[in-house]
C-alpha positions as CSV (number, residue, x, y, z in Angstrom):
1,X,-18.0,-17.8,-1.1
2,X,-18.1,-20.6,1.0
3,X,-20.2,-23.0,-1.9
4,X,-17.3,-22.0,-4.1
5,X,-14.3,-22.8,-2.3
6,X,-15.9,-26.0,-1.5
7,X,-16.8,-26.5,-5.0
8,X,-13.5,-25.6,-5.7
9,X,-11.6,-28.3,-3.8
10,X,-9.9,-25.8,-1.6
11,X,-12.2,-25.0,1.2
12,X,-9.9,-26.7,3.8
13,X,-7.0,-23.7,3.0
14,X,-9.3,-20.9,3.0
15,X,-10.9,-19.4,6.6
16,X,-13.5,-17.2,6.7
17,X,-13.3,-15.2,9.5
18,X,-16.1,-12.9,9.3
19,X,-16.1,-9.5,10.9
20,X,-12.7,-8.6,12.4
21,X,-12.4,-6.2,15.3
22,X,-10.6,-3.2,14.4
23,X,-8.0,-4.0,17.4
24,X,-7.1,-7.2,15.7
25,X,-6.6,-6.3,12.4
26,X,-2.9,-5.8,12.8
27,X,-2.4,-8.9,14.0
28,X,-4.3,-11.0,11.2
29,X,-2.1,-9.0,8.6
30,X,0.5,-9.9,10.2
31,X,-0.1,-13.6,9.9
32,X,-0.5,-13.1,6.2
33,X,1.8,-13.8,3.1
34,X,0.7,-11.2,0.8
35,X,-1.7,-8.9,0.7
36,X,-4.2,-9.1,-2.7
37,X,-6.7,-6.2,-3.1
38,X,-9.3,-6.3,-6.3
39,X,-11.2,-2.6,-5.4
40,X,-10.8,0.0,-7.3
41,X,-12.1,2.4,-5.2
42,X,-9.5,3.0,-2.7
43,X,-9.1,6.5,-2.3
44,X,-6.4,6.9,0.0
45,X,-4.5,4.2,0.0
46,X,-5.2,3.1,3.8
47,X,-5.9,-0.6,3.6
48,X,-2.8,-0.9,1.2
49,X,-0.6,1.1,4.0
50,X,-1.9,-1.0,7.0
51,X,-0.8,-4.0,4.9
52,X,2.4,-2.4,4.0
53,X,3.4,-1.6,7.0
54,X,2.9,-5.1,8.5
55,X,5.4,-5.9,5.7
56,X,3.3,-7.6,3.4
57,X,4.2,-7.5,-0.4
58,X,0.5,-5.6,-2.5
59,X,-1.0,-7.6,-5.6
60,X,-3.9,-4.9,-6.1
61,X,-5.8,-3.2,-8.8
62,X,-3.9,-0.4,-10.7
63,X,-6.5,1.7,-9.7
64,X,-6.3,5.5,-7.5
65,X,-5.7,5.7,-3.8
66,X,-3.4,2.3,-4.3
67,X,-1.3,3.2,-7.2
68,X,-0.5,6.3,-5.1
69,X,1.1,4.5,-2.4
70,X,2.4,1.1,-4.2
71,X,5.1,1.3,-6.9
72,X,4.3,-1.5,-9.3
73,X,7.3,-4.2,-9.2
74,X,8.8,-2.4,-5.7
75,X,6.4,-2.9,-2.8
76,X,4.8,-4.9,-5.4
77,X,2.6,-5.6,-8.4
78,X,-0.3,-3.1,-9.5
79,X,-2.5,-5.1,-12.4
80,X,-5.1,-4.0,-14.7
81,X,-8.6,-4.6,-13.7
82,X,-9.1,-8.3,-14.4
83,X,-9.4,-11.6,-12.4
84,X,-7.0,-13.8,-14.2
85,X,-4.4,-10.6,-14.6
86,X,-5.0,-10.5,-10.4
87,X,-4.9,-14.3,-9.9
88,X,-1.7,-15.1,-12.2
89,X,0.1,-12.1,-10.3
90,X,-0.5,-13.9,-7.0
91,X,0.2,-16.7,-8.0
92,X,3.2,-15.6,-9.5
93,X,4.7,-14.2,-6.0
94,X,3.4,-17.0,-4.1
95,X,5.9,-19.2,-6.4
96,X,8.8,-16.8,-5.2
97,X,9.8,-16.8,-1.6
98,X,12.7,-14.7,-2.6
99,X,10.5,-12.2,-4.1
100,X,7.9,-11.8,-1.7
101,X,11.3,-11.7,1.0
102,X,12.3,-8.6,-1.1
103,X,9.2,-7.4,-1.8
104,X,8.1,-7.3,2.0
105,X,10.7,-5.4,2.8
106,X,10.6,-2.9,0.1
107,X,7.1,-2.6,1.8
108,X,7.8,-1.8,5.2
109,X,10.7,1.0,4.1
110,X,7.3,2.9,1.6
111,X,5.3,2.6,4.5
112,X,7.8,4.4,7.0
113,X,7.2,6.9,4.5
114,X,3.6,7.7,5.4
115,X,4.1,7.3,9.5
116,X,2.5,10.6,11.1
117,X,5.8,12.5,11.9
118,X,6.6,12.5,8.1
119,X,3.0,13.5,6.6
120,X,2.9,16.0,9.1
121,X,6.5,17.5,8.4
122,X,4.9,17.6,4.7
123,X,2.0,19.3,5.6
124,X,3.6,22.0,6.9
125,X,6.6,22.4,4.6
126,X,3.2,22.9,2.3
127,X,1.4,25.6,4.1
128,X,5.0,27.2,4.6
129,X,5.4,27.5,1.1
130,X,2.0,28.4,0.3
131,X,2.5,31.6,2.9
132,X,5.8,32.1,1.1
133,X,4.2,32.1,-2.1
134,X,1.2,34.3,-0.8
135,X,0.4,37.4,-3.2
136,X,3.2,36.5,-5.4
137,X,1.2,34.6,-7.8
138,X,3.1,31.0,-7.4
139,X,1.8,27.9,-6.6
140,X,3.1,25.5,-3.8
141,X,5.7,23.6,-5.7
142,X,5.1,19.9,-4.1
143,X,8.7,18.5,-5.7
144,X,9.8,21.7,-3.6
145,X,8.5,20.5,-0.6
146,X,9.1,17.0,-0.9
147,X,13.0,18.0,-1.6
148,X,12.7,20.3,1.7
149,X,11.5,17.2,3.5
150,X,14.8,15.1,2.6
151,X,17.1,17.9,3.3
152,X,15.2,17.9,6.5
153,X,15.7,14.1,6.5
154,X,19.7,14.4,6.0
155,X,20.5,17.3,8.9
């Protein structure tokens, strides 16, 4: 990687950091402008959260785990499975300070979404409703749950 971005004429704006400790991380998205992600297998949708919630706008991979925590155009943009689709997006938002302003802050307000006090409130509204439903035959109803979880919210 190093080859290329000299080859590439931009090897004085890219660092390298190499290995990160994990008590640091926050801090070095923090210093960051956007937040670009080309895996597709993100399962749960940390990394894109961590970023998130240090208010960085997501370029990513419409791909699981990361489509289930950023909505494409809000907290920012979820692109097919290409390079130049990936590239063209961030380079898009980098020519937008106003969008990455809005986008950055659409960010932080999703991530709020998924601090521990509200994941745990959903967890168990869920079980609640799963005992409720118990020998009845129904299955936990997650819009149910999820509108429990904003009346909750508004009390």
């Amino acid at each position: 990687m190093q080859n290329l971005a000299t080859e590439l004429g931009i090897a004085d704006r890219v660092t390298f950091t190499g290995e990160i400790p994990f008590s640091d991380v926050a801090a070095y998205l923090k210093a960051a402008n956007i937040f670009g992600f080309a895996s597709v297998t993100e399962t749960q949708g940390l990394v894109t959260m961590e970023a998130m919630a240090a208010g960085l706008p997501v370029v990513a991979v419409d791909a699981s785990g990361t489509r289930d925590i950023v909505e494409n155009e809000e907290q920012g943009y979820l692109v097919q499975n290409d390079a130049d689709a990936l590239a063209n997006s961030l380079s898009h938002l980098l020519d937008s300070p106003e969008t990455i302003r809005k986008l950055s802050a659409n960010a932080l307000e999703r991530a709020k979404t998924f601090d521990i006090e509200n994941c745990s409130r959903q967890l168990v509204n869920v079980y609640e409703q799963a005992i409720r439903d118990k020998g009845t035959g129904e299955f936990v109803n997650i819009e149910k749950t999820e509108k429990e979880d904003q009346n909750a919210d508004a009390n």
